[in-house]
C-alpha angles and dihedrals in degrees: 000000000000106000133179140183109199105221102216138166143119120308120283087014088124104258091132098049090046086049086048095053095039096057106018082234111144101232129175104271093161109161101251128074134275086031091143110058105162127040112267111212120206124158116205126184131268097250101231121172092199092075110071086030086056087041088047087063093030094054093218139176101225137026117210115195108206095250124215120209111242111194131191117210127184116285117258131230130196117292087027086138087072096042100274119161100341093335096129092057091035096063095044090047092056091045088070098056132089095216143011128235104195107198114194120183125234099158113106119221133143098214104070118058132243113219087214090038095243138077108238112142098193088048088053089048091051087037091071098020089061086042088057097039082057095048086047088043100053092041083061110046080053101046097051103068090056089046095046091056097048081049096061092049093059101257113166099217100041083052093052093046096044110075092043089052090051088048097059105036094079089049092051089043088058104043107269121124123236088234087056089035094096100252122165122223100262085043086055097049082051086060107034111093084062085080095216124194104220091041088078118097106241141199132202127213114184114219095225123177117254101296080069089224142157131195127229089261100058091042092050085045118050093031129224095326100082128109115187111219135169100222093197100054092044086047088055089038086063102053087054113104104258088262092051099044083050103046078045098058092047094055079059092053088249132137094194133014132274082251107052088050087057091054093042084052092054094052095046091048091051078061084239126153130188125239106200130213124191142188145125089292102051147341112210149162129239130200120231130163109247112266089032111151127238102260092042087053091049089049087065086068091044130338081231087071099049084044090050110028113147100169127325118228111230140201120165115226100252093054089046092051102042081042100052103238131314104310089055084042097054095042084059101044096242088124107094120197103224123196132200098292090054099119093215114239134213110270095017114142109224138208112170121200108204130155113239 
């Protein structure tokens, strides 16, 4: 399950640098705009502290983090909507991804350039969402006329599409998002192959200088979706060895770094959860939308599974840990056999018995 959060914000705002330090790709972080031209990919692991804890008792070779794809696309001015500075590329670049991570910058230094020549946080977020609102706005008031006339000839899927296009035109229009417009999930499918900016579920991190704060505006703003991060100080952190960048976040009072709690976010916003396995070979994490089904979890493995599944053995992780592993499990009866309908669970260790 191929996943990806689009980093995105005005020039100079700090994404590359963000993008640098995620993935310890060198990446271009030059101090001008449009630096970054292209999208730059990295994919970085979920950080999960069950699985060394699960290979511990396992005794396995490997341990395989479940990974999440981080992408850097080119920073956006105003009138991007209508192909100002790299807007164009911009807008086909975000499309692709699954999620947006929106950096806007409230650190001060003169150093490094403003593309508006001023440091407010809440006008750079308004800055791109308005830019996104337009480019929705203007796929939409294109798209309808077509749909209305398969409509009226009776086409399924133009019928289907029509009435939740008319319901959010007038939100858009008046500066809600789709993702805010009330939609429910089937509504959101429909709509889906429409790519829409503001669709997208979205997260904010702050670039803060190093007290990592945020004032009461920004909070009452942007809503509950906002991690504040000095870029700089988690892009220093990473370049720490693994006991120094320990014995540093405690002396700030911190179990994990800026930087896995912004990859733990993303997963969280894209609504995933892990399913774990676990042997002597290897103890991993798989991705899995939450509500996913038993044989669709087990597809993830293999497509034969999900073909052939016949039941999944299941232990959740804490069973599995206060037990000591699966034969202690299983003495206990802490090890469930689950069938198709079994909604999969985070932390659930999974078996699953299919015929080939």
């Amino acid at each position: 399950m191929s996943l990806s959060i689009g980093i995105v914000g005005l020039p100079n705002v700090g994404k590359s640098t963000l993008f640098q330090t995620l993935t310890k790709k060198q990446v271009s972080a030059e101090n001008y705009p449009f630096c970054t031209i292209e999208p730059n990919i990295g994919t970085v692991p979920v950080p999960d502290s069950r699985l060394q804890a699960l290979a511990d008792i396992s005794k396995s070779l490997k341990v395989l983090p479940t990974t999440i794809e981080f992408i850097d696309i080119a920073g956006l001015v105003r009138g991007a909507s209508k192909g100002e500075g790299l807007g164009n590329a911009f807008l086909a670049n975000i499309r692709s991804v699954d999620a947006i991570c929106h950096v806007i910058r409230s650190f001060h230094n003169d150093d490094i350039t403003h593309v508006e020549n001023r440091i407010h946080p809440l006008e750079d977020a308004d800055i791109i969402n308005t830019e996104l609102l337009l480019a929705d706005l203007d796929q939409i008031t294109k798209a309808l006329p077509q749909v209305e006339k398969k409509a009226k000839s009776k086409d399924a899927l133009s019928l289907e599409v029509l009435p939740i296009l008319q319901k959010i035109l007038p939100q858009i229009e008046s500066g809600t998002a789709i993702r805010d417009a009330g939609l429910d999930s089937e509504e959101l499918f429909a709509i889906k192959s429409y790519s829409f900016l503001t669709a997208k579920p979205m997260l904010y991190v702050v670039n803060t200088d190093e007290t990592y704060t945020l004032n009461d505006d920004l909070i009452q703003s942007l809503g509950k979706s906002i991690i504040p991060l000095s870029i700089k100080i988690e892009s220093e952190i990473s370049l720490m060895e693994e006991e120094e960048q320990k014995e540093y976040l405690a002396m700030l009072g911190r179990d994990i770094s800026g930087l896995d709690v912004l990859i733990r976010a993303g997963y969280d916003l894209l609504n995933l959860i892990s399913f774990l396995t676990t042997g002597p070979q290897e103890t991993r994490a798989w991705t899995v939308g939450r509500g996913t089904l038993a044989p669709q979890a087990g597809g993830v493995i293999h497509s034969d599974i999900e073909r052939g599944f016949i039941m999944a053995d299941i232990i959740s992780y804490q069973d599995f840990i206060d037990c000591g592993g699966e034969s202690g499990a299983r003495q206990q009866g802490k090890l469930r056999q689950e069938g198709k309908s079994y909604i999969i669970q985070d932390g659930d260790i999974c078996h699953f018995k299919f015929n080939v």
